[in-house]
C-alpha distance (Angstrom), angle and dihedral (degrees) to the residues before:
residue distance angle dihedral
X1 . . .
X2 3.84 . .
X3 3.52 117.4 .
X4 3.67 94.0 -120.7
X5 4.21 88.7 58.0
X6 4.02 84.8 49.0
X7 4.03 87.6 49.2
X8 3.78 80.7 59.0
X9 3.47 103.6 42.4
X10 4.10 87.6 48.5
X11 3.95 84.0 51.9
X12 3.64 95.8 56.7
X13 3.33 99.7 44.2
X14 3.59 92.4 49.9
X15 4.05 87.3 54.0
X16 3.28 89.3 50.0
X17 4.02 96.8 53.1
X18 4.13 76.4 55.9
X19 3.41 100.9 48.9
X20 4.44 83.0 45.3
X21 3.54 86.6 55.1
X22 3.82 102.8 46.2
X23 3.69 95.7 41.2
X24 3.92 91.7 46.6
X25 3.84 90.5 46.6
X26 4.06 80.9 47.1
X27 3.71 93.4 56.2
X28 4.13 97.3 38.8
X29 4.35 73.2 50.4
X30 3.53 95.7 67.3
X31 3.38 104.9 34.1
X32 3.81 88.5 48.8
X33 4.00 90.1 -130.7
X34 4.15 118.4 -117.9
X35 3.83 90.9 -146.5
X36 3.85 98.9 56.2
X37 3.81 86.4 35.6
X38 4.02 94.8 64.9
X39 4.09 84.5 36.4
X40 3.99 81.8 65.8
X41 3.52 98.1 39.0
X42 3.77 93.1 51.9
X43 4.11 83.6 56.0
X44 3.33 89.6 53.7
X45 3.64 110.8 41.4
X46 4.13 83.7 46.8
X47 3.78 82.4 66.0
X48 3.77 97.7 47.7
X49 3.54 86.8 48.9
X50 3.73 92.8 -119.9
X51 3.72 128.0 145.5
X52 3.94 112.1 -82.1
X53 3.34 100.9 -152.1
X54 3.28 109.1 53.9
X55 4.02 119.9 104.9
X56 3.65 115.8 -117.7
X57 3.76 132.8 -167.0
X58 3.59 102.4 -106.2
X59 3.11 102.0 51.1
X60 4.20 98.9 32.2
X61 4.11 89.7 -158.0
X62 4.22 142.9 85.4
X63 3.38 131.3 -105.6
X64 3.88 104.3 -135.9
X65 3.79 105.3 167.9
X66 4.23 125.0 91.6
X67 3.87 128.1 -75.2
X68 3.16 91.9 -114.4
X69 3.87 96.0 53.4
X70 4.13 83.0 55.8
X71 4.14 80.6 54.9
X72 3.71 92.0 55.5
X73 3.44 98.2 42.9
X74 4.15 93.8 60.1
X75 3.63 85.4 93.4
X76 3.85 99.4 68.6
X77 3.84 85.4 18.6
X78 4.13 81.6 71.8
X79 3.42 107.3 45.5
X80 3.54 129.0 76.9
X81 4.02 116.9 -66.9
X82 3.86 100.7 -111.8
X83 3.89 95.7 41.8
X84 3.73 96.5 39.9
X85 4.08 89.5 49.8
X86 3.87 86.7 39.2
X87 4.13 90.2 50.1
X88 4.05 87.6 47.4
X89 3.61 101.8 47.6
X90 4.04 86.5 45.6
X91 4.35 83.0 52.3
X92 3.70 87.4 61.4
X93 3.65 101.0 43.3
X94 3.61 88.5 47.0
X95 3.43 100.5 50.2
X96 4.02 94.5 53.7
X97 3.77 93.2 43.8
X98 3.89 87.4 51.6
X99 3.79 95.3 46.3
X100 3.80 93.5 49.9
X101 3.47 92.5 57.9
X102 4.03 94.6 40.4
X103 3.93 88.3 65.5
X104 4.16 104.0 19.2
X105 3.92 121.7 63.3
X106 4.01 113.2 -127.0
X107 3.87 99.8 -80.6
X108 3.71 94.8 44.2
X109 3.95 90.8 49.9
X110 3.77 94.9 51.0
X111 3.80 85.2 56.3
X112 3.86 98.8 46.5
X113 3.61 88.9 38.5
X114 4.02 90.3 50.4
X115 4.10 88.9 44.5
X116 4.25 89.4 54.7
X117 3.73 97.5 41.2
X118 3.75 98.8 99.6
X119 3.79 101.4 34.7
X120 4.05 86.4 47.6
X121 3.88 83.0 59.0
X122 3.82 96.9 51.5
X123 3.64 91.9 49.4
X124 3.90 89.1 50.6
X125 3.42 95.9 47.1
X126 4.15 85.2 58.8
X127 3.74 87.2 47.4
X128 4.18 86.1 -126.0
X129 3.54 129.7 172.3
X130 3.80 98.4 -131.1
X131 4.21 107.3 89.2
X132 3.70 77.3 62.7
X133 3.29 97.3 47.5
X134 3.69 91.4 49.2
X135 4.07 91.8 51.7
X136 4.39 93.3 51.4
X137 3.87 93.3 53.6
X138 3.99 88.0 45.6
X139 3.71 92.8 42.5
X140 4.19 90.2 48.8
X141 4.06 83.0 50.9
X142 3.79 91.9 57.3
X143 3.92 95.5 38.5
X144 3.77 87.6 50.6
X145 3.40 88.9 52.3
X146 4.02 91.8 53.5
X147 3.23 87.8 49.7
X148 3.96 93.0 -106.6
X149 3.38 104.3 147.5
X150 3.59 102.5 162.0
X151 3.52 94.3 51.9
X152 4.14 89.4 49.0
X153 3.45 90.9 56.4
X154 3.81 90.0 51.9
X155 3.62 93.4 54.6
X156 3.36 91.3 41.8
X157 3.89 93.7 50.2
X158 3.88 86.3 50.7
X159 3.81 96.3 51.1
X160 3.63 92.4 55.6
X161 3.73 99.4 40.8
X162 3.94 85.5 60.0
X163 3.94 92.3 37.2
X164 3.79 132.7 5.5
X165 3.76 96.6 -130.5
X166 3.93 106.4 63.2
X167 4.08 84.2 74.6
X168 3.55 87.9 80.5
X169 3.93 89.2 76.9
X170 3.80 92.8 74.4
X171 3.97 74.4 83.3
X172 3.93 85.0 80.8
X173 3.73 94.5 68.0
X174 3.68 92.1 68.2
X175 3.79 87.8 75.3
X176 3.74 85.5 81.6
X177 3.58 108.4 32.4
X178 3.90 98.3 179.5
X179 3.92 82.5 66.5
X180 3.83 104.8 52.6
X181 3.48 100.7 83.5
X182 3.87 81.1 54.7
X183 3.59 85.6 51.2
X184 3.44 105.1 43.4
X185 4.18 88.9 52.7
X186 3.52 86.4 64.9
X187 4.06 107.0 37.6
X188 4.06 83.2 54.7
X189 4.04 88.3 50.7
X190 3.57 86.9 53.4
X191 3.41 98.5 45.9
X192 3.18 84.3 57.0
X193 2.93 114.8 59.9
X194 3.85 91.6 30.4
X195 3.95 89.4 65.9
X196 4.00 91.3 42.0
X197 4.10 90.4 51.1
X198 3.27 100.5 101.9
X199 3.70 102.4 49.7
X200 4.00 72.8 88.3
X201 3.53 87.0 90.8
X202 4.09 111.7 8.7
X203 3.44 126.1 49.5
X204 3.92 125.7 -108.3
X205 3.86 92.6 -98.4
X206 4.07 87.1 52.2
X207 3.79 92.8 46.6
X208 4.00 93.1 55.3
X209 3.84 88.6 42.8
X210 3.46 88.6 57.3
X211 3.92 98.8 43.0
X212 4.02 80.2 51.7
X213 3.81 90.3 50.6
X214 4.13 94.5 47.7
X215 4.11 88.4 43.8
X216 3.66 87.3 63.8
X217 3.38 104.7 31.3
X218 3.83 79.7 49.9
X219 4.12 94.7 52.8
X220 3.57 95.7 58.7
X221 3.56 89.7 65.4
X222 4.34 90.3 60.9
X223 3.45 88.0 94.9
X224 4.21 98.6 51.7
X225 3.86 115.5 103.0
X226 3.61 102.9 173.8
X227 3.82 118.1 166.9
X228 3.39 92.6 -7.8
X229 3.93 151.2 136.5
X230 3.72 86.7 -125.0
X231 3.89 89.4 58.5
X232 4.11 85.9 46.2
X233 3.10 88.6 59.3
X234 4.08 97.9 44.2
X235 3.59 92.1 47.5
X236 3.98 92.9 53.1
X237 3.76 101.1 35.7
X238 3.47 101.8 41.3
X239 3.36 89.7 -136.3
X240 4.28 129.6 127.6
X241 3.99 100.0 -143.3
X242 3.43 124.0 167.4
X243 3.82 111.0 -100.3
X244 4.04 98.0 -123.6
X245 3.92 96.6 73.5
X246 3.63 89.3 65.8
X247 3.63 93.1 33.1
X248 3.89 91.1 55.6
X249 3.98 85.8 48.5
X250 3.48 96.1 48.8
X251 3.71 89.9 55.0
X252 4.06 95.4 48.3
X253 4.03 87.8 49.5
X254 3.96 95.5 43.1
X255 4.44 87.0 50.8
X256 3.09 94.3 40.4
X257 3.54 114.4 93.5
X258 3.96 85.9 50.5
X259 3.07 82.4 92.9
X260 3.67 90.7 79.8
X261 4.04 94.8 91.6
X262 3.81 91.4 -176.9
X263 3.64 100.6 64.4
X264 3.66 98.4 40.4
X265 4.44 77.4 104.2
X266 3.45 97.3 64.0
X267 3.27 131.2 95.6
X268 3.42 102.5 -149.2
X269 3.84 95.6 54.8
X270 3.93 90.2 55.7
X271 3.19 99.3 48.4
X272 3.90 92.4 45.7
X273 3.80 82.7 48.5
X274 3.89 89.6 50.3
X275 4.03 91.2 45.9
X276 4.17 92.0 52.0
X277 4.34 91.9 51.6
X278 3.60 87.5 47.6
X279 3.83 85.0 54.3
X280 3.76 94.7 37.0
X281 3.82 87.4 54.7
X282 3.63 100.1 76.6
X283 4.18 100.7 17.6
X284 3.58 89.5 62.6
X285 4.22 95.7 32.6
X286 3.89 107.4 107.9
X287 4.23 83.8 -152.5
X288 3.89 96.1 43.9
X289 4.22 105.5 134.0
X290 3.89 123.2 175.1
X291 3.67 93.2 -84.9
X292 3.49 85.7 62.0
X293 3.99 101.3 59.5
X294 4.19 84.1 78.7
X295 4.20 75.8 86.5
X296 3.40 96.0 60.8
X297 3.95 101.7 29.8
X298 4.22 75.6 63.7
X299 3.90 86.6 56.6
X300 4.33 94.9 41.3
X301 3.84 84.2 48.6
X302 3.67 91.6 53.3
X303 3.89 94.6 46.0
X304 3.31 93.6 55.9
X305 3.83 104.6 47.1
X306 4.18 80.5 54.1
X307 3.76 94.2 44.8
X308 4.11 126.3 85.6
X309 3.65 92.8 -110.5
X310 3.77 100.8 -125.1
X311 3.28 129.2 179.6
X312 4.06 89.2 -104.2
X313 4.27 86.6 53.8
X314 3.90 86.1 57.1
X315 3.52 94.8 49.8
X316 3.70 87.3 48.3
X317 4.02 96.9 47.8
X318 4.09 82.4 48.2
X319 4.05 93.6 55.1
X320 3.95 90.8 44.7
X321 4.00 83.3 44.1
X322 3.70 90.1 55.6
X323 3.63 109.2 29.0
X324 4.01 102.6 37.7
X325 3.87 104.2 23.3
X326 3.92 100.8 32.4
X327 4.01 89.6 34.4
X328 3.67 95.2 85.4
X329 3.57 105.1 18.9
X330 3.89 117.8 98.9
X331 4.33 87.6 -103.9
X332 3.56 84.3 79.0
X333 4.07 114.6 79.0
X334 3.38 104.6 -111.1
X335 3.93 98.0 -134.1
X336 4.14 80.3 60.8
X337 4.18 87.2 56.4
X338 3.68 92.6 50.1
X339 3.58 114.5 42.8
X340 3.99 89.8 28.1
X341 3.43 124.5 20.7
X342 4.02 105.2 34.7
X343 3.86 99.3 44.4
X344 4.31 95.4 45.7
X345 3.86 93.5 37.5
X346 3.78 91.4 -127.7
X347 3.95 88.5 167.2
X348 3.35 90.0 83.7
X349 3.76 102.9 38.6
X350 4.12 88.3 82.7
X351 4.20 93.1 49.9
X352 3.77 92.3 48.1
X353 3.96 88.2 54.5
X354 3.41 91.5 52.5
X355 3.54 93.7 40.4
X356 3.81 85.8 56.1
X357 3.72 92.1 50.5
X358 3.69 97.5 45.2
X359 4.40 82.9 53.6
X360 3.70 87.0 50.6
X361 3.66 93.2 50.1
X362 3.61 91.9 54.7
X363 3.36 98.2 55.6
X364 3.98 98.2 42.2
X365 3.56 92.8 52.1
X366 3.68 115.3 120.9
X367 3.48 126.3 -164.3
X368 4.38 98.7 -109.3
X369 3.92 85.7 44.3
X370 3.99 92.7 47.2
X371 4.10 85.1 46.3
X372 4.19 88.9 44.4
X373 3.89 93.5 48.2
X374 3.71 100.6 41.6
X375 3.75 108.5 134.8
X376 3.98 117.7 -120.7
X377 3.57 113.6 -78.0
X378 3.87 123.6 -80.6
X379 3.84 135.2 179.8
X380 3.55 87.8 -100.8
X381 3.38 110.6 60.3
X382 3.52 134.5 88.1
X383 3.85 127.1 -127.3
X384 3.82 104.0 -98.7
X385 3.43 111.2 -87.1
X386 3.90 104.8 17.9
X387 3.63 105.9 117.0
């Protein structure tokens, strides 16, 4: 392919991420969407000093996410319905389509940005949080790889003010260990002052009431398993554990091949490392829903722009193709969605074999294969070895 025919190709598919955004925002329009309904509301009701998380009438749902998440919004809370949801949706699009290219070089990004297309579109069409969500953790990879810390830490601090699990990036910055303490300076200054946002508008009394209110709206929800390994494992056991045994082991299997000091250098090992949290952020999230798999389609994309493409990682991208992106998209016969894929959570089946995969990759690398399958340059990336 000639670079002028990929210049094309990247052209289209960047219309078509505008055209997905437009016609999503055009179909959220008309049905005058719930979700960024109670996203308003919360905006609103911060200002009027009443309690956000508290179910009203009109809008017949909760507001889970942070205060200060309800402070950010204000400024698509304030405009118009259609353009504010049109501006948001076009936030989260952006943000993934930036991120990709922060940490991919040109041909990898057209791939991964190919491989998330449709999954970005479900989660737009729900008006969700979670492309967004996707792009700050990838964004706080690349800036840690800069050596931005303060600007990591942002992104970080705005991930989890919007939803809990983007902290977990902050695992990045142990890649370069003579940093963190430079790192964590600035994730507690954010913190800080993300938590103390809204005392913009509320007073301090308010502002705990309102951390009290989202704590317990937030604990009823401890219980949830959603599309999950934790409801894998209910639905094939039989059993009714609590979800933080396989929570805890999901974390001490996704850190553990950091203990491979060596390879912290290479660029293929982070970024393989990068792909499998993405993934581990909604297989092993007790609230993860379909709109939610955008999060880990990022991660799959990633994997397989870093892996060797072999036959078996086709076949692989096909089943996650079929049985995560098709799965609840109107391609897939309906009758199929109800009697198969909703009730045995086969949507996450595919992302928890390529999480595997990616895990076993990590450990088998070896340093002439890692120096073999490096991708191609990008502004990003470290020389190997310099941590």
């Amino acid at each position: 392919m000639t670079d002028r025919h990929f210049q094309v190709q990247c052209r289209v598919l960047g219309a078509v991420w505008l055209l997905a955004v437009f016609v999503t925002s055009v179909q959220a329009i008309l049905t005058h969407n719930n979700n960024f309904e109670v996203f308003r509301a919360s905006s609103y009701n911060l200002l009027a000093g009443r309690d956000l998380y508290v179910a009203n009438a009109t809008h017949h749902d909760f507001f889970k996410y942070s205060p200060t998440f309800a402070l950010l919004f204000t400024p698509f809370a304030v405009l118009p319905f259609g353009l504010g949801l049109l501006l948001w949706n076009a936030v989260n699009a952006g943000a993934l389509w930036a991120a990709l290219g922060r940490i991919l070089d040109g041909r990898q990004a057209f791939i991964a940005r190919l491989i998330v297309t449709m999954d970005l579109v479900g989660s737009m069409q729900n008006v969700q949080s979670n492309a967004l969500s996707a792009g700050l953790m990838i964004l706080a990879f690349a800036d840690l790889n800069d050596r931005r810390e303060a600007r990591a830490a942002t992104w970080i601090t705005l991930g989890t003010i919007i939803k809990i699990f983007p902290i977990i990036a902050g695992v990045f910055a142990a890649f370069r260990p003579y940093r963190l303490p430079r790192f964590v300076l600035f994730a507690v200054v954010a913190a800080g002052v993300a938590v103390a946002a809204p005392l913009l508008v509320e007073s301090p009394a308010a502002l705990v009431a309102q951390y009290n209110s989202w704590k317990a709206i937030s604990s009823t929800d401890a219980l949830m398993r959603g599309f999950s390994v934790m409801e894998l494992w209910h639905l094939a056991s039989g059993t009714d554990w609590p979800n933080w045994p396989l929570q805890l082991a999901g974390v001490v299997v996704l850190l553990a091949p950091l203990v491979r000091y060596s390879f912290w250098g290479l660029t293929r090992f982070r970024l393989l490392f990068l792909a499998s949290v993405l993934m581990f952020c909604v297989l092993f999230n007790h609230k993860a829903e379909s709109p939610s798999f955008v999060v880990a389609l990022a991660g799959i994309a990633i994997w397989f722009t870093v892996s060797e493409r072999r036959l078996a990682d086709w076949v692989l991208l096909g089943v996650v193709f079929v049985g995560t992106v098709l799965s609840s998209s109107d391609a897939m016969p309906k009758v199929w969605q109800e009697s198969l894929f909703e009730p045995y959570r086969l949507k996450a089946v595919p992302v928890l074999l390529v999480w595997v995969v990616t895990q076993t990759a990590l450990w088998r690398m070896t340093p002439g294969q890692s120096a073999s399958a490096q991708p191609r340059a990008h502004r990003s990336a470290p020389a190997a070895g310099a941590i």
